[in-house]
C-alpha positions as CSV (number, residue, x, y, z in Angstrom):
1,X,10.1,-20.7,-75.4
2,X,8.4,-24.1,-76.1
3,X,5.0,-25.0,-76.7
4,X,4.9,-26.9,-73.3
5,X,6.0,-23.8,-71.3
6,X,3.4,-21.7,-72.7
7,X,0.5,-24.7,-71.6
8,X,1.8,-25.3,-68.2
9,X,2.3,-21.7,-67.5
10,X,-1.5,-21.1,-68.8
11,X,-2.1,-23.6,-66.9
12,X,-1.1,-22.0,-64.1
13,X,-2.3,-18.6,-64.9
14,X,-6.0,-19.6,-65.1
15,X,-6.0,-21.6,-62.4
16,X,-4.2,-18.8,-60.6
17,X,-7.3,-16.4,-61.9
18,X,-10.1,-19.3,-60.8
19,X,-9.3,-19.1,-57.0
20,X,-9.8,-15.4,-56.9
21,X,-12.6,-15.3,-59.1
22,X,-14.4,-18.4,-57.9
23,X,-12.8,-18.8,-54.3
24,X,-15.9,-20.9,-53.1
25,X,-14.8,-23.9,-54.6
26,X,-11.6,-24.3,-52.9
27,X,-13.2,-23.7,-49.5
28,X,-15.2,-27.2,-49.2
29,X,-11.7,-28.9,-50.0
30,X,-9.2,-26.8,-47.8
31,X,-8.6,-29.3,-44.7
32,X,-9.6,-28.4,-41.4
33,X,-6.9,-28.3,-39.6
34,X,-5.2,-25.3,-41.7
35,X,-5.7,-21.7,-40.4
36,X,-7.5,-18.7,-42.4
37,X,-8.9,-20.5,-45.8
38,X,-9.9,-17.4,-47.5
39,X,-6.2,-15.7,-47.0
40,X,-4.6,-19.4,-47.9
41,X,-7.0,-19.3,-51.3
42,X,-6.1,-15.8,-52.1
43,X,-2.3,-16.4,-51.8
44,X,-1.8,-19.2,-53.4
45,X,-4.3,-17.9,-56.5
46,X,-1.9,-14.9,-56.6
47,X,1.6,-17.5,-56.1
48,X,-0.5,-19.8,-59.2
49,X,-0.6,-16.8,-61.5
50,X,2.8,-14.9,-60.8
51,X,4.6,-18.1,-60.6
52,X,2.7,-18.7,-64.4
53,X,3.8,-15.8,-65.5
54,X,7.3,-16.1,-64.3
55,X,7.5,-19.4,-66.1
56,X,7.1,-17.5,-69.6
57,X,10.0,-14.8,-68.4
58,X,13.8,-16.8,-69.3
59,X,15.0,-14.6,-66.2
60,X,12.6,-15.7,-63.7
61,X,11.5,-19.3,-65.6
62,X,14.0,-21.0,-62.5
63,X,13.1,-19.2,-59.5
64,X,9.5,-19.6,-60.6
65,X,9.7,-23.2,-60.7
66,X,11.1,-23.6,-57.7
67,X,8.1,-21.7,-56.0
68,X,5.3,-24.1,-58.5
69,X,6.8,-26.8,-57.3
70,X,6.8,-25.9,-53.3
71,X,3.3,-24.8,-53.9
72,X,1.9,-28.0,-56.1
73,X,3.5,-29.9,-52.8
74,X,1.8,-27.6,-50.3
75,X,-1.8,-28.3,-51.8
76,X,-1.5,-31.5,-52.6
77,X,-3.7,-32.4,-49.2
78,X,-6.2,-30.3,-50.6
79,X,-6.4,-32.4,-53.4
80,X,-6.6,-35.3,-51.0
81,X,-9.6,-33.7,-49.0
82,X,-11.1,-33.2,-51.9
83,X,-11.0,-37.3,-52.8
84,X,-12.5,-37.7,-49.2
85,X,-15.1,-35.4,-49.7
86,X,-16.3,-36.5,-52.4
87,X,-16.0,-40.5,-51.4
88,X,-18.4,-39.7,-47.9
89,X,-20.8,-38.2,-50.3
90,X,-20.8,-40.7,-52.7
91,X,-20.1,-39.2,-56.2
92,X,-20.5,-41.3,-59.5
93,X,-17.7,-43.8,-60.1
94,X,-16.4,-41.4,-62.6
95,X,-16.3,-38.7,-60.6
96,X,-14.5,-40.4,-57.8
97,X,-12.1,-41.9,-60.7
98,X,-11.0,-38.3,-62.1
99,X,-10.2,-37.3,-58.5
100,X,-8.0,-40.4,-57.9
101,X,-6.4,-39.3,-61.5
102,X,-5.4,-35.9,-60.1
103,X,-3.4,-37.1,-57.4
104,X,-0.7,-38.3,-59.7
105,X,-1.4,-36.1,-61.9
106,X,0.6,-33.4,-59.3
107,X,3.5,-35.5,-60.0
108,X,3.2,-34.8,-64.1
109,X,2.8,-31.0,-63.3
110,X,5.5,-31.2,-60.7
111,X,8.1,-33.2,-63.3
112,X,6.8,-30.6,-66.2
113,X,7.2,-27.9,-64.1
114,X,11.0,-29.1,-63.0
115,X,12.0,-29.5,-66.6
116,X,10.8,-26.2,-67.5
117,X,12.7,-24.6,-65.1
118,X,15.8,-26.9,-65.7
119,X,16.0,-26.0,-69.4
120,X,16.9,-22.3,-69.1
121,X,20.1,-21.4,-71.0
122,X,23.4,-22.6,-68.7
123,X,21.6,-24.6,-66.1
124,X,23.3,-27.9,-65.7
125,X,20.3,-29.9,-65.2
126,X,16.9,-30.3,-63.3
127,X,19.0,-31.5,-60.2
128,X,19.9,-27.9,-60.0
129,X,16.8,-26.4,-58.8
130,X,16.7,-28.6,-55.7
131,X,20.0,-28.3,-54.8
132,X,20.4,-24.7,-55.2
133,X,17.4,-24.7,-53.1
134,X,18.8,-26.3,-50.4
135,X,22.4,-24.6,-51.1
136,X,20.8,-21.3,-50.1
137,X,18.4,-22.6,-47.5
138,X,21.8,-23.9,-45.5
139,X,23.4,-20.9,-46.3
140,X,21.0,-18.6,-45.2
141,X,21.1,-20.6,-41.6
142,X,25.0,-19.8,-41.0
């Protein structure tokens, strides 16, 4: 296990532990138009930490990758509320600056989180976890 794997999954873990500790700052950035907030926060603070710790366990470091990555795409608009939020009240420059920063920065977590899961023993590459994703997606449609 690398140095990286133990970051990003901690990474994870705490963030995982932050929205059911401190769920009251996710509420002011969850978007309107998405149903029960407080059940949304709680799941995905649970999916942040067991998908963390899955990342540190070789037997589960693909499948948990697979489910990081689905859920940094699923809250990526609340990252965008957030900017939006913070623009109509008129943060410091700074502020405002780090919040434009994190939107990429999904894409860093999303790439580290792919590799991650790519490098377990006998996987042929990061292509992998998509396409097995979409392998048994089709599959489980026949």
């Amino acid at each position: 296990m690398t140095a990286g794997t133990v970051i990003l999954s901690s990474i994870f873990i705490l963030g995982g532990v932050l929205h059911l500790v401190r769920p009251e700052i996710y509420r002011p950035v969850m978007p309107v138009w998405l149903p029960a907030h407080d059940a949304m926060i709680l799941v995905s603070g649970i999916a942040e930490i067991l998908g963390g710790v899955g990342l540190l366990v070789r037997r589960t470091r693909r499948a948990a990758a697979m489910g990081l990555i689905l859920l940094l795409i699923a809250v990526f608009p609340a990252n965008i509320e957030m900017l939006r939020i913070n623009q109509a009240r008129g943060v410091a420059w700074w502020a405002e600056a780090l919040l434009w920063i994190r939107l990429p920065l999904q894409a860093v977590l999303i790439w580290g989180t792919w590799k991650i899961g790519a490098g377990v023993p006998g996987c042929r590459g990061a292509r992998v976890l998509i396409s097995d994703l979409f392998r048994r997606s089709s599959s489980a449609r026949r």
